[in-house]
RODO-260908 format. One record per residue (C-alpha): residue number from 1; residue in one letter; x, y, z. Coordinates in steps of 0.5 Angstrom, whole numbers, plus 500, padded with zeros to 3 digits. Example, Ala and Ser with C-alpha at 12.3 -4.5 7.8 and 13.67 -1.06 7.14 Angstrom:
NODE   pos   code     x     y     z
NODE     1      A   525   491   516
NODE     2      S   527   498   514
This chain:
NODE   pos   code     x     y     z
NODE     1      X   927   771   806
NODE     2      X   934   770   803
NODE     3      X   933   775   800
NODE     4      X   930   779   804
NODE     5      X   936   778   810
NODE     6      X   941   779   804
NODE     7      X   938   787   803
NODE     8      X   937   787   811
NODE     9      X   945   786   811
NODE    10      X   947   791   805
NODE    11      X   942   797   807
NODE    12      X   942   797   815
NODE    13      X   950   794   816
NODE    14      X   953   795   823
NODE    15      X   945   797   826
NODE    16      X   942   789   824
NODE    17      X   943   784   828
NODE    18      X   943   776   826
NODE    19      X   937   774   832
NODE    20      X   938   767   832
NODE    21      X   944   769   836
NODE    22      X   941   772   842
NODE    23      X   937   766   843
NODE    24      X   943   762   843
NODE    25      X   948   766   847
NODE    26      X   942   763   853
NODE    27      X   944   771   855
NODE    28      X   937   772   857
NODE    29      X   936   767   863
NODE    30      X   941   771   867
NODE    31      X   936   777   867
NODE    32      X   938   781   862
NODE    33      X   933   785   856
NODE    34      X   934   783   850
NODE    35      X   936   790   847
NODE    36      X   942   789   852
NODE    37      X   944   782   850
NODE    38      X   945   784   842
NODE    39      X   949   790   845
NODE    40      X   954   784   848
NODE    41      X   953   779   843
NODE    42      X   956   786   838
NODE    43      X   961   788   843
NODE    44      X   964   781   845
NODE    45      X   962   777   839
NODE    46      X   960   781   832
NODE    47      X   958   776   827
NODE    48      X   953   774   822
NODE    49      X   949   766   822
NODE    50      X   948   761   829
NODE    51      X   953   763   835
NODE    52      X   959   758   834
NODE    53      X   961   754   840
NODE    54      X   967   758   840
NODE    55      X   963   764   841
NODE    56      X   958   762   846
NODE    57      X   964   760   851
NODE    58      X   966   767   850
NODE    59      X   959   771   851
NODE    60      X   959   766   856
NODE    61      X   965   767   860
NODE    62      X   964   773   860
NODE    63      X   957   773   862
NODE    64      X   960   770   868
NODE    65      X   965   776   869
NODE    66      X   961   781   869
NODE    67      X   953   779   869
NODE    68      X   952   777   877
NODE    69      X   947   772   879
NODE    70      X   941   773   884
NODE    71      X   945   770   889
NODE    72      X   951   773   888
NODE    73      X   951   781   891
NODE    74      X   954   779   898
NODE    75      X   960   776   893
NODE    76      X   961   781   890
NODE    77      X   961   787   896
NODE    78      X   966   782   900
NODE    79      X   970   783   893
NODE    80      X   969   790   894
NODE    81      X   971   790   902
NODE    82      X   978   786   900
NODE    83      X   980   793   895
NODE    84      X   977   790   889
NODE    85      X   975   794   883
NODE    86      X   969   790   880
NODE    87      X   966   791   874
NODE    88      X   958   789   873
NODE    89      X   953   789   867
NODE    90      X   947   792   871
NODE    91      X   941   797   870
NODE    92      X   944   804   874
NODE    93      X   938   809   876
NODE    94      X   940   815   880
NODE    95      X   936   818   885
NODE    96      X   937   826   888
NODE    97      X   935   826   896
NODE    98      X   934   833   899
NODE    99      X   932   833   906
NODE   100      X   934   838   913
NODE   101      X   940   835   914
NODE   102      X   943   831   907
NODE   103      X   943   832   901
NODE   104      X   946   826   896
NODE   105      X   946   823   890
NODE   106      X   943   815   891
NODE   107      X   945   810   885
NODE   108      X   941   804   886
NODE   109      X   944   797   883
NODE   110      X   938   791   882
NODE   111      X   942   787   879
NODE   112      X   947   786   887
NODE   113      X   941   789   891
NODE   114      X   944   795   892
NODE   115      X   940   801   893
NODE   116      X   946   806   896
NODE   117      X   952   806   892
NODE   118      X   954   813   890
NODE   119      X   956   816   884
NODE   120      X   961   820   881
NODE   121      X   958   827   879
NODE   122      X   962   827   872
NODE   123      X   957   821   870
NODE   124      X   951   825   871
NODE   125      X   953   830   867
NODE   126      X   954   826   860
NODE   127      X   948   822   862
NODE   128      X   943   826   864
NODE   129      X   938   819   863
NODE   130      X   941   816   869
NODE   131      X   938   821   873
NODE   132      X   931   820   869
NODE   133      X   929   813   868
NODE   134      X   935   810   868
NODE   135      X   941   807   863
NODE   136      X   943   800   863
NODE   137      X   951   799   862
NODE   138      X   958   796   865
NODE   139      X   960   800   871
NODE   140      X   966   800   875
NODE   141      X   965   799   883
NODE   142      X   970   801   888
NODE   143      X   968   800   896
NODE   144      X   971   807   899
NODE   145      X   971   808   906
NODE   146      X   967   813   909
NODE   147      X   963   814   902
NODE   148      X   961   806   900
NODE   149      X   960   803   895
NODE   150      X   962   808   889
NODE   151      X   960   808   882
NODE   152      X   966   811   879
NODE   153      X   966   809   871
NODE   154      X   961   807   867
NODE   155      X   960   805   860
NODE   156      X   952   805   857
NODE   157      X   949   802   851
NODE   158      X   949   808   845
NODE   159      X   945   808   838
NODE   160      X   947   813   833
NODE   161      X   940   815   830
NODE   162      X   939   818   823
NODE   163      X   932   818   821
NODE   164      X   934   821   814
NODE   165      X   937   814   813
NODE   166      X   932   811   816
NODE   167      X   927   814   810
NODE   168      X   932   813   805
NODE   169      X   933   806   808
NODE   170      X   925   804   807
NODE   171      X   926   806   799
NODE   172      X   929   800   799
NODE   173      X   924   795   801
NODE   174      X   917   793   798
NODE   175      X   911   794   803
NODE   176      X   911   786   805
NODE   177      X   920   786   806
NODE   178      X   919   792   811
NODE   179      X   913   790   815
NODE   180      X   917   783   815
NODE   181      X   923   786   817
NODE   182      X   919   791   823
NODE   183      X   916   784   826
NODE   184      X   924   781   825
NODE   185      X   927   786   829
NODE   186      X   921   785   835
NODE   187      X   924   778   835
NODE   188      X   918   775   830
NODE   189      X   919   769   825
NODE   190      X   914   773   820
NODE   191      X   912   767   816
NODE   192      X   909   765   823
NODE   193      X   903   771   822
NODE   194      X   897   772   817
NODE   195      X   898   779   815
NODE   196      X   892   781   818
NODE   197      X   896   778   825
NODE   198      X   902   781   823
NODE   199      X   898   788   823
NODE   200      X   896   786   830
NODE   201      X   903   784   832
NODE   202      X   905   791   830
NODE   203      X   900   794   834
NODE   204      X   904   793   840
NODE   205      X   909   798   838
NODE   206      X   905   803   837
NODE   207      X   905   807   843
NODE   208      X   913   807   842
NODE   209      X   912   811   835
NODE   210      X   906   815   837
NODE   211      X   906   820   843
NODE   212      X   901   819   849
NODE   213      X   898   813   845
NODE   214      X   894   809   850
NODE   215      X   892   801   849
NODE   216      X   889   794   852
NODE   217      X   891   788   849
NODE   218      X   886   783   851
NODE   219      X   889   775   850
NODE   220      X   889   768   851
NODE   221      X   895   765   856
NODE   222      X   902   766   851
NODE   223      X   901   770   846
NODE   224      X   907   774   848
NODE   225      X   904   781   850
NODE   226      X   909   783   854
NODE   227      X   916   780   850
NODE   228      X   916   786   846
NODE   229      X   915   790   852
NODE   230      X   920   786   856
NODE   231      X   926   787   851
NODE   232      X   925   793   846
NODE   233      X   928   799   851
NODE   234      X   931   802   857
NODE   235      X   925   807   857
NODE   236      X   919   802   857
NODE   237      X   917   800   864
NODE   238      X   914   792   864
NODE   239      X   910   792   871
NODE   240      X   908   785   873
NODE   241      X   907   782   879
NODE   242      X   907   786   886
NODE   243      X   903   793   889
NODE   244      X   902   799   884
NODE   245      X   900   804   888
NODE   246      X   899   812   886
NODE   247      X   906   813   888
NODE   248      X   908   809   883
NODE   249      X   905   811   878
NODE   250      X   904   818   878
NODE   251      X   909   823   884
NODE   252      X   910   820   891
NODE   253      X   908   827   894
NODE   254      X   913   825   900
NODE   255      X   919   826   897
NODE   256      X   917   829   891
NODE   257      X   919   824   886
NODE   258      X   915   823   880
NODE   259      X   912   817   878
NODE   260      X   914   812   872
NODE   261      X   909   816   868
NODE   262      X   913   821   868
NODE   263      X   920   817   867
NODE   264      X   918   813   862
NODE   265      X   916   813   854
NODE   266      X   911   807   855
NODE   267      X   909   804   861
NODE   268      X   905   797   861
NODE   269      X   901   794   866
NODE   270      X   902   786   865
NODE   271      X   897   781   868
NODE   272      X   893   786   871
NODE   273      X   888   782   875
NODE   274      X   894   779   879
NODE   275      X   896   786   880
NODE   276      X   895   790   887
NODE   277      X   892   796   887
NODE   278      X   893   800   892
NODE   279      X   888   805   893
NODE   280      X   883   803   887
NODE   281      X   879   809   886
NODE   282      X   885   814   886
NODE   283      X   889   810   881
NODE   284      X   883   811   877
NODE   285      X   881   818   878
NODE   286      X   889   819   876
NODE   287      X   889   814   870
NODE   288      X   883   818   867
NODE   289      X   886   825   868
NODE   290      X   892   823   865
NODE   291      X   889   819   859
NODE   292      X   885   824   857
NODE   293      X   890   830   857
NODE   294      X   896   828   859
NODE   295      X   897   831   865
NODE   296      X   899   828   872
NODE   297      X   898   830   878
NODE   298      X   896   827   885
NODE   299      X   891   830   891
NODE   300      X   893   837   886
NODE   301      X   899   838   887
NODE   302      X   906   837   882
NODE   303      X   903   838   876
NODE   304      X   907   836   870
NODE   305      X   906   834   863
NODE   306      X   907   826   860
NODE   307      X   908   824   853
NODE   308      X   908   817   856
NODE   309      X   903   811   853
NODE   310      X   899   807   858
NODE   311      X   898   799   856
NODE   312      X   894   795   860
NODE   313      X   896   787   859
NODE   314      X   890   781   861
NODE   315      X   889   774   860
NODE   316      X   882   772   858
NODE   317      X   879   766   858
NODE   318      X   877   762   851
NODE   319      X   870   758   848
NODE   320      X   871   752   844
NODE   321      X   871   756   838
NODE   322      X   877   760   841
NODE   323      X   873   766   842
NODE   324      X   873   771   848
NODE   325      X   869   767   853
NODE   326      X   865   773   855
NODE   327      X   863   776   849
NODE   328      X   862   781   847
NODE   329      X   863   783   855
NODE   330      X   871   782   853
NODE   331      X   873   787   859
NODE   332      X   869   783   865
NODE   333      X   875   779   867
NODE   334      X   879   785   868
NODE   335      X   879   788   875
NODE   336      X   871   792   877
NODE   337      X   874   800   877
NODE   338      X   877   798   871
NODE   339      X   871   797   867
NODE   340      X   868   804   868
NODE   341      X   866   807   862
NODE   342      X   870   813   863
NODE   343      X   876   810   864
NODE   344      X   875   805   858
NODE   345      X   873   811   853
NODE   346      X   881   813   854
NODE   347      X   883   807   852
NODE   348      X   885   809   845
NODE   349      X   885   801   842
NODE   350      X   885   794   844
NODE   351      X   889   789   840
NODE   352      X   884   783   840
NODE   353      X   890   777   843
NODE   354      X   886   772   841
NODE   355      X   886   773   834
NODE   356      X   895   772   835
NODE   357      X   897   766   834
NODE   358      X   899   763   840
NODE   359      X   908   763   840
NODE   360      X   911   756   839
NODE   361      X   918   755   836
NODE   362      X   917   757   829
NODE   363      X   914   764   832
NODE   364      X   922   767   834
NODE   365      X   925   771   829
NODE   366      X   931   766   825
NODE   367      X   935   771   820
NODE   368      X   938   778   821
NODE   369      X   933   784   823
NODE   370      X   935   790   827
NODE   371      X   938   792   834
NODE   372      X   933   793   838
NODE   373      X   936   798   842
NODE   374      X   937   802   834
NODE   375      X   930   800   832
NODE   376      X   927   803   838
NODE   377      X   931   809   839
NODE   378      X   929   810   831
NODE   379      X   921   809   834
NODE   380      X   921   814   839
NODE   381      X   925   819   835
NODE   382      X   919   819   830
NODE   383      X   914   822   836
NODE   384      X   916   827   833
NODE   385      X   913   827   827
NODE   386      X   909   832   826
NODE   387      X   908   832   820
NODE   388      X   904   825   819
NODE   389      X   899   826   825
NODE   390      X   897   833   820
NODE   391      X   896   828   815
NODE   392      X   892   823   818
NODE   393      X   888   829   821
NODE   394      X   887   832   814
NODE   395      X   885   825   811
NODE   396      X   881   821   816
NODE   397      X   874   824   818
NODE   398      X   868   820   820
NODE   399      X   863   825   819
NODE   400      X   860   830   823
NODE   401      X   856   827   828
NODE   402      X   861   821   829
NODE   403      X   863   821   837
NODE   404      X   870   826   838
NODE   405      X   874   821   840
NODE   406      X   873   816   836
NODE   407      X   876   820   831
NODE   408      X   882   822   836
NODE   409      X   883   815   836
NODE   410      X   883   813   830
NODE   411      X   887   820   827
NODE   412      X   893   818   832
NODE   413      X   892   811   831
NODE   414      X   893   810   823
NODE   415      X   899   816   825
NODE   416      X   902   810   828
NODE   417      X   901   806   823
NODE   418      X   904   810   817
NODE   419      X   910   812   822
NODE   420      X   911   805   823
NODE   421      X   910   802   815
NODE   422      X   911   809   810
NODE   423      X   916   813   814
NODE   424      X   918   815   807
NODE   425      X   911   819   807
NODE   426      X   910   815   800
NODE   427      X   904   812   801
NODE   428      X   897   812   796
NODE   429      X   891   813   798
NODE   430      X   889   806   797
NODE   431      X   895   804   802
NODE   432      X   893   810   807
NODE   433      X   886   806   808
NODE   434      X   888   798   808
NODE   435      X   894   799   812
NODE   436      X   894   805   816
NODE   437      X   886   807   817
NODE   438      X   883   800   817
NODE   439      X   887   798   823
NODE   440      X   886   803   826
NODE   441      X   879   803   826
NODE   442      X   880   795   828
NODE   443      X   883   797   834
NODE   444      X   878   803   837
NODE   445      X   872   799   835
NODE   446      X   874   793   839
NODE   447      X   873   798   845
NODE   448      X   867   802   843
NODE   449      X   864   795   842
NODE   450      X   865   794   850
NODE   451      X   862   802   852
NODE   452      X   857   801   846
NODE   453      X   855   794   851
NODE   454      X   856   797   857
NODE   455      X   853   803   857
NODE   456      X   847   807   853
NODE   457      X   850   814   853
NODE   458      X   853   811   847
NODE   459      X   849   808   844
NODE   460      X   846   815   840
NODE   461      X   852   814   836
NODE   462      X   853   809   831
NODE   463      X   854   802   832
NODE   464      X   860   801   827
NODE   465      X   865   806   826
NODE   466      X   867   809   819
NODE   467      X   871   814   815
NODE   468      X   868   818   809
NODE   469      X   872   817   803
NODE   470      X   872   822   798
């Protein structure tokens, strides 16, 4: 593992990060995202081994400064009353409100509770993301009379993407040192995972490296299903907690805003049985248009495309031999209207939690990986990798009476894998199937097990599936 983070440093330079520090720096009980912590503890205090004392003090004053605390939005606009400039680290989400009688642009600041700041127009022109999904950063507040509260500067995260390097730089490492490097950068100790969890664990980043890929992932308490959601990117939305209704999700068909569908690279729905779903049989109409073509549109009206991934996160209950407590029924802990054979076909894979090990003090990262904002800007970037999906569409066939998405699924799958693993395009045909091909088929059979049990439509197709090698 030395040498490992020796070849880390030397290959990726600036772009790695030592992780032991983000934990240190205590930067993430303030409520900020990892990807956003390791841009500070780079601003503020670069360096390689254990957070210092010195250097925590430092983050930490500044944190004080700049990050405000949930009860301090009222502190901060008396402060802004008085005629300061304030600076704050927040996420800025910007909303153009068209109406009969005004039209204005409406920047929302959660980190003080403000929801009616206004904004200076030359910000939306060199960052069009804060009008999409929105961008975290440092903002300069002024209080101008007669406008409100007036965002008047402000400095986003930015992650130079070379996927050229990112080729050559996978030519340095063996297949182990690479995979080991990728769960690193998730902000996992590698040593912590058996290979076969390993390539589970990476399975959760497959909907960021391949488009409209959608999964379930099904687990016992504290797996960690949502930490790599929580702080990868800005473009993943974590929904947890409160209402999901249509509206969310898809177009509020009131004032015409698109939903986070619509918004966002990958939206995950954690702990989906405390969820509440407004209007049950809609979301899930919408939910299998949308997973089936892509398409988004609600009661027939603002159709769009998306490229988004849908992940739906569920706490399940084990047996003594830690294994589901339903099985082979996994998916019955889950809310009824999402049990539906229609719905659960479009669910390209499920990640079997349950074989994770659940997270414990040896599970984090403890040596250098990569900046989650890089790694993750780096992932989306290779969506656009075509040329693998026609490899895997070449090579992967499961026969001609095999079950059509079954072999979609599997394509786009084993796509992932090899963007994630052999993003060089070097790969032997040996690796192409232990690597790529096999855990794809581990994950869509998980959920071909649940509509093979559920429903008898299915069973004219075989119980288990393969691939032809020739």
């Amino acid at each position: 593992m030395a040498a490992l983070e020796a070849k880390v440093e030397r290959v990726f330079g600036s772009v790695s990060i030592d992780k032991r520090r983000l934990g240190a720096s205590k930067l993430q009980s303030r409520g900020i995202p990892g990807y956003v912590a390791e841009w500070v503890l780079e601003s503020k205090v670069p360096g390689r081994g254990p957070l210092s004392a010195d250097d925590a003090a430092k983050v930490l004053d500044w944190a004080a400064r700049v990050v405000p605390k949930p009860d301090e939005g009222n502190i901060i606009r008396n402060r802004l009353l008085n005629g300061e400039s304030v600076r704050i680290l927040t996420p800025v989400q910007v909303d153009v409100v068209l109406s009969g009688k005004k039209a204005e642009r409406v920047a929302k600041l959660p980190m003080i509770g403000e929801d009616r700041a206004q904004i200076a127009e030359h910000l939306l022109e060199a960052y069009p993301a804060l009008l999409q999904q929105g961008m975290w950063g440092v903002a300069q507040l002024l209080y101008i009379r007669d406008q409100g509260i007036v965002i008047t500067e402000f400095q986003p995260m930015q992650a130079t993407v070379n996927l050229d390097r990112w080729r050559e730089a996978r030519r340095e490492f063996k297949l182990e040192e690479w995979r080991a490097l990728l769960l690193l950068t998730m902000g996992y100790n590698p040593a912590a995972y058996s290979p076969e969890a390993q390539q589970l664990v990476l399975a959760r980043l497959l909907p960021l490296v391949q488009k409209n890929v959608h999964l379930m992932e099904l687990a016992p308490k504290g797996t960690g299903k949502s930490y790599i959601y929580e702080n990868i990117s800005p473009l993943v939305r974590l929904v947890s907690g409160g209402n999901v209704s249509p509206s969310v999700l898809f177009v509020n068909n009131q004032t015409n805003q698109p939903g986070i569908l619509a918004r966002y690279a990958v939206v995950v729905l954690d702990e989906v049985q405390t969820l509440k779903f407004d209007n049950p049989a809609e979301i899930v109409g919408g939910l299998k248009g949308y997973l089936a073509n892509g398409k988004i549109s609600r009661g027939g009206k603002h159709e769009m495309a998306s490229d988004c991934g849908f992940v739906l996160l569920a706490n399940i209950t084990l047996d003594a031999n830690q294994r589901p407590a339903n099985e082979p029924l996994v998916v019955s802990e889950l809310p009824v209207f999402l049990q539906e054979t229609a719905f659960l076909d479009r669910i390209k894979g499920m990640i079997p939690g349950w074989e994770v090990p659940k997270l414990s003090p040896a599970s984090f990262a403890e040596q250098s990986g990569l900046k989650a904002d890089y790694f993750s800007d780096i992932l989306l970037h290779l969506r656009q990798e075509l040329t693998t999906d026609a490899y895997c569409a070449r090579h992967i066939n499961l026969g001609p009476d095999a079950y059509q998405r079954n072999q979609e699924s599997v394509r786009a799958l084993a796509s992932g894998y090899m963007k994630l693993l052999f993003p060089h395009g070097e790969v032997t045909p040996a690796e192409f199937y232990k690597y790529c091909v096999e855990p794809a088929i581990k994950l869509r059979q998980g959920v071909w097990d649940q509509l093979y049990t559920i429903d008898a439509e299915y069973r004219k197709y075989g119980r288990y599936i393969t691939v032809e090698r020739s």
